[in-house]
N, C-alpha and C positions, 0 to 999 in steps of 0.2 A: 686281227680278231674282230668279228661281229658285234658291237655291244649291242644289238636287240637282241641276242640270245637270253644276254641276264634277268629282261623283262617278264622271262615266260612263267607262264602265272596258272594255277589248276581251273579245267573246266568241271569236265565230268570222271565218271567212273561209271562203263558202262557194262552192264554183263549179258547182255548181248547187243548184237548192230544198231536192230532198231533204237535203242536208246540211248545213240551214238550222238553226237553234235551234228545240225545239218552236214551233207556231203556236199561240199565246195569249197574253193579254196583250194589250200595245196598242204598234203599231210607227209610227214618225214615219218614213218613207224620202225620204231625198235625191238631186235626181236631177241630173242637168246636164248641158252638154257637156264633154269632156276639162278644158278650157283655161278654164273658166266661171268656177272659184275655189271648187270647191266643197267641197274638206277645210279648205281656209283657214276657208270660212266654220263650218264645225262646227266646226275647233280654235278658233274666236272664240268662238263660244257658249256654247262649255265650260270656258272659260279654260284650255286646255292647250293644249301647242304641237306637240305629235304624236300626239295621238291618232289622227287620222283621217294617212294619209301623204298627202303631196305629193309627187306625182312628179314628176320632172325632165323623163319622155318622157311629152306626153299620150294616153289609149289603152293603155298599157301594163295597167292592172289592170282585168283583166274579172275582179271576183269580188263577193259581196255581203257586205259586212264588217257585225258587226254587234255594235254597243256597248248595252248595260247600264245603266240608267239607274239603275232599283233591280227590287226582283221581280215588279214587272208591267210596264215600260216601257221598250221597248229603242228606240234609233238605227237605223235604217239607210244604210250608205254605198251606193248601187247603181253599178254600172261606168259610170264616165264613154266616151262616147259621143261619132262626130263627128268625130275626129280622121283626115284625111287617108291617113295610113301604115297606118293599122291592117286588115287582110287583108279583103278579102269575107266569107271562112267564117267568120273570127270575127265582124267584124258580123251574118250572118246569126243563130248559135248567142246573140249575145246579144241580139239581137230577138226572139228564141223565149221566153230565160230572163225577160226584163224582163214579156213580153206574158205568159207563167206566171205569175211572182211577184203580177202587180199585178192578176191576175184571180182567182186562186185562196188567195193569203194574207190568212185571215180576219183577222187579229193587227192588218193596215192601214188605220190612222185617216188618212190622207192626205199626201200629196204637199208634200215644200217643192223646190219646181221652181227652178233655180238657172240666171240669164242674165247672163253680161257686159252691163253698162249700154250696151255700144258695138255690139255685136251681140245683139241680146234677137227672140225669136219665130224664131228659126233653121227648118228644117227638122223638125231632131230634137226641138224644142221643140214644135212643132204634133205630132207624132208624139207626143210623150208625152200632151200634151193630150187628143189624141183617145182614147188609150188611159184616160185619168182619168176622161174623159166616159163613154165605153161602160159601165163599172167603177163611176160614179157616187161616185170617187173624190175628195175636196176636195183641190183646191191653194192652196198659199201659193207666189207667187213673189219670191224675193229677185231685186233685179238689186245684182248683185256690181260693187265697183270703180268704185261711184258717186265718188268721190273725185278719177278721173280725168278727171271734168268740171265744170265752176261749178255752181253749187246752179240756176239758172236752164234749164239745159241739161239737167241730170237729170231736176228734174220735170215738164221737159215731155214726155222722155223715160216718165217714168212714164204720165203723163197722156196718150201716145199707147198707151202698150201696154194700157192701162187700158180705153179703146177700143176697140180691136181685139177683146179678150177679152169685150166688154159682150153678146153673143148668144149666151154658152154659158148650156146651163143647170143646169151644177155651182157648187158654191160656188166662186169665187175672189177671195184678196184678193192685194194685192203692196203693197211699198215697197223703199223706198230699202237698200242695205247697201254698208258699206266695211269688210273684215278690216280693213285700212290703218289708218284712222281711227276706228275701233271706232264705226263709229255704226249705229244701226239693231236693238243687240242687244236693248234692249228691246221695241222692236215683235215681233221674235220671237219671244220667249219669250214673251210673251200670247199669241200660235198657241200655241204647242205646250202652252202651259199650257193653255189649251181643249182643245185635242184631246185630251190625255192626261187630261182628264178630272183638275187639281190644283183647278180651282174651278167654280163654277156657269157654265154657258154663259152668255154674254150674247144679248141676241136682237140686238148690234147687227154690224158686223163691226169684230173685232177690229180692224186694223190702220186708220185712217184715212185717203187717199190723201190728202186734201184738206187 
């Protein structure tokens, strides 16, 4: 495990690009539905218990939050997505920003795509996908909340989204994660230590489904 992850500390909160932190460096962004578990899962990673907020309504924060790792590697929170209540206009305005951000921010090593173990490949999940593909942007998929099934149930749950996903032709790996049960954190932080560029790449994929 990383201990610079624990350092990571808030910069901004941006509600749209322009008012993003310079683009350079190298950005990890996190993406999910509302309800996915996906500040839980970055306050797991970092070992902090608020850095990234959880909100009570999900859908409430369309804005792109962005945490500091050290001076070249920052966090991305981006607007959770999906949520029923949440207005057309604002879905539309954040369909605009996400399809900006994830096409024209150089600073972005890739995507940790975040799915309830109980509902994974939603809608918004192929929506993102397709936008990573176009973008030729690499995902990592955590399914969140693994905890809430037997070990037997998960990975076959793994092993069917695993699947599903086998005819793209971007990089993607996935595993298991539970906030809950803290497990999984290490497979992660090999992503992101890849990505960010903390050690030599492997030619293999990080995370091993099998």
């Amino acid at each position: 495990m990383n201990p610079v992850y624990h350092q990571a500390k808030f910069i901004n909160s941006a509600p749209r690009l322009q008012d993003a932190p310079p683009d350079q460096g190298l950005e990890i962004a996190f993406a999910g539905r509302s309800n996915a578990g996906k500040s839980s899962a970055i306050n797991t990673l970092v070992q902090q218990t608020a850095l990234a907020r959880v909100s009570k309504t999900p859908g409430r924060t369309q804005l792109l939050n962005f945490f500091q790792i050290d001076d070249k590697r920052k966090l991305v929170d981006l607007p959770g997505y999906g949520y029923a209540k949440v207005p057309e206009a604002i879905k539309r305005d954040w369909g605009k920003m996400m399809e900006t951000y994830l096409s024209q921010r150089q600073a972005l090593a890739g995507i940790v795509l975040v799915m309830d173990i109980r509902h994974p490949l939603t809608e918004f999940d192929w929506q993102m996908i397709e936008w990573c593909q176009h973008g030729n942007l690499r995902i990592h998929i955590i399914l969140t909340k693994a905890d809430k099934l037997k070990f037997g149930a998960a990975k076959n749950t793994l092993l069917q989204v695993q699947k599903e996903l086998s005819h793209l032709e971007i990089g993607v790996t996935l595993q298991l994660f539970s906030a809950l049960k803290k497990t999984g954190i290490d497979d992660i932080h090999r992503v992101l230590d890849d990505w960010f560029e903390f050690r030599k790449k492997s030619s293999k994929n990080p995370v091993d489904p099998n």
